[in-house]
C-alpha positions in Angstrom: 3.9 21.2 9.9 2.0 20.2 6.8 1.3 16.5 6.3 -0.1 15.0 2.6 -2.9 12.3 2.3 -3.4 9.9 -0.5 -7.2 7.7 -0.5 -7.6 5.4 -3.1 -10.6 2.6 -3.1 -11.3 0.2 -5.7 -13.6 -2.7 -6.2 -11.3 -5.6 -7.7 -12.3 -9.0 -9.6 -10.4 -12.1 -8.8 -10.4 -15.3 -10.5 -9.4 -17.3 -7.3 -11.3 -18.4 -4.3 -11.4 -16.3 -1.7 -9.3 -18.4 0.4 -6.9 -18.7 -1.7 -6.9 -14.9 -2.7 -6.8 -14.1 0.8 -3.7 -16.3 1.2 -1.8 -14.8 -1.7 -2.8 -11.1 -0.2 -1.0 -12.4 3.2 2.5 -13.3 1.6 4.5 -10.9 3.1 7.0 -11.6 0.2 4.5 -10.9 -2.7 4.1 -8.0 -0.6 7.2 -6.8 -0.7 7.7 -7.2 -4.3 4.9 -5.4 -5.3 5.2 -2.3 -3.4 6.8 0.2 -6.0 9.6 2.4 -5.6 11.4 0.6 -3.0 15.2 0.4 -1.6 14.1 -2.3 0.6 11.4 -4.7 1.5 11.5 -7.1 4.2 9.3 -9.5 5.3 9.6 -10.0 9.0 7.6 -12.7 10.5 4.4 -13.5 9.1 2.4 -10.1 9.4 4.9 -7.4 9.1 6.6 -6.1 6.0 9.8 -3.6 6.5 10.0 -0.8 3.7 12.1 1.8 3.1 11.1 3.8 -0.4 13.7 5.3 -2.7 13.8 8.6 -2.0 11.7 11.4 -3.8 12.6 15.0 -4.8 10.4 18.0 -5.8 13.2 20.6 -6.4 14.9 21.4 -3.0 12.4 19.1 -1.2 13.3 15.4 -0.6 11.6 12.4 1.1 11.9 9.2 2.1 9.5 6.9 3.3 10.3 4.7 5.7 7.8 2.6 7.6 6.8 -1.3 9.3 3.6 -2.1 8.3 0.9 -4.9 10.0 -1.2 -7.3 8.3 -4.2 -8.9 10.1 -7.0 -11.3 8.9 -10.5 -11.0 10.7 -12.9 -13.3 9.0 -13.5 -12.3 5.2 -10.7 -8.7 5.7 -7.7 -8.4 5.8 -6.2 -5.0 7.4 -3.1 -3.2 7.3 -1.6 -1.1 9.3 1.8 0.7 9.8 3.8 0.9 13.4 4.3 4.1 15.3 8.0 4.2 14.3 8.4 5.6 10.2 7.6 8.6 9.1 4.7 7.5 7.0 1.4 6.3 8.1 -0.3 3.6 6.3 -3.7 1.7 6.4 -6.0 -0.3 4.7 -8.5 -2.9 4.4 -9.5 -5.8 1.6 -12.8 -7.0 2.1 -13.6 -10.4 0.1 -16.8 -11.9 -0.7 -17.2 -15.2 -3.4 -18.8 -14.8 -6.8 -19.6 -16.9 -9.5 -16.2 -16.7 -11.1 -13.7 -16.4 -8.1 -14.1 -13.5 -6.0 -14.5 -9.8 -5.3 -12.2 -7.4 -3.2 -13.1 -3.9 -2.0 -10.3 -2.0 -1.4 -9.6 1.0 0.8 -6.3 2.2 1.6 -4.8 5.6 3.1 -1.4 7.1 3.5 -0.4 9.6 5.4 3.3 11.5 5.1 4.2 14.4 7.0 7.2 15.8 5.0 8.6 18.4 7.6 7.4 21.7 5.8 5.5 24.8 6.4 2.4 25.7 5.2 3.3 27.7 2.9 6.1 25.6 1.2 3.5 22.6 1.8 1.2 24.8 -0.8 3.7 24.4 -3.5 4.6 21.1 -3.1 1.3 19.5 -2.7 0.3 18.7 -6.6 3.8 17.1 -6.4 3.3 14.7 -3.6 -0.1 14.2 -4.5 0.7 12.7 -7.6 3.9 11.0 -6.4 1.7 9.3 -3.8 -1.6 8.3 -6.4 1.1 6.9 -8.9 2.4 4.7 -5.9 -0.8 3.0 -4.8 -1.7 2.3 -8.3 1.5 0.9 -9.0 1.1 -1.5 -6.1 -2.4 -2.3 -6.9 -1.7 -3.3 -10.2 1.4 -5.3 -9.0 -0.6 -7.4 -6.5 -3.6 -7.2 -9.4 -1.0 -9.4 -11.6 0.8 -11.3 -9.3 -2.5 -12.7 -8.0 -4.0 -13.2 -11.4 -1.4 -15.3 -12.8 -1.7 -17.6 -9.6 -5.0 -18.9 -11.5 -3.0 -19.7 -14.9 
């Protein structure tokens, strides 16, 4: 089976303290509402988020994410990371680091989805996901990006 992988990494400017950005990031809720494209997103405790994606079709192919993803802080990162169970893999990091106006956040973030095809079907449909996957992660990043900048207004 062929599986699809999307990278993105950015560096990011906040105008919060990084406590406080690293607080927001950690809101399972905020979380929830900024991941695009969703059916559902529940926060479950206070590291895990619950998501099940609308389903995507690229002619006869369809997919839908589903997936329980892991948030842990260690020091000045926070990581993500999704549970065996889903059929999407998902992990990140947000490093943070203070400047003179609030803080900076390197981000890194990868996502795996196998979508059950052969190789030669997998060929076909790869621009496809590959988009469908890049337009996700930006969507979420600019999500969080705005929900955390207003937090300063």
């Amino acid at each position: 089976m062929a599986g699809f992988t999307g990278r993105h990494e950015e560096v990011l400017a906040l105008p919060l303290s990084v406590s406080d950005a690293m607080a927001a990031w950690l809101d399972m809720p905020r979380q929830g509402r900024c991941t695009p494209d969703t059916v559902s997103a529940e926060a479950r405790g206070g590291d895990r988020l619950v998501v099940v994606l609308k389903e995507e079709r690229a002619g006869t192919v369809r997919f839908q994410g589903r997936y329980t993803m892991r948030f842990t802080q260690e020091g000045d990162t926070i990581r993500w990371q999704t549970a065996p169970e889903g059929n999407m893999e998902v992990r990140g990091t947000a490093r943070f680091s203070a400047t003179a106006s609030g803080c900076k956040v390197v981000f890194s973030e990868q996502i795996d989805a196998d979508l059950g095809l052969n190789r030669l079907i997998a060929r076909a449909v790869k621009p496809v996901a590959d988009r469908i996957m890049e337009r996700g992660q930006r969507k979420y990043l600019d999500a969080l990006m705005a929900e955390l900048r207003a937090l300063r207004r």
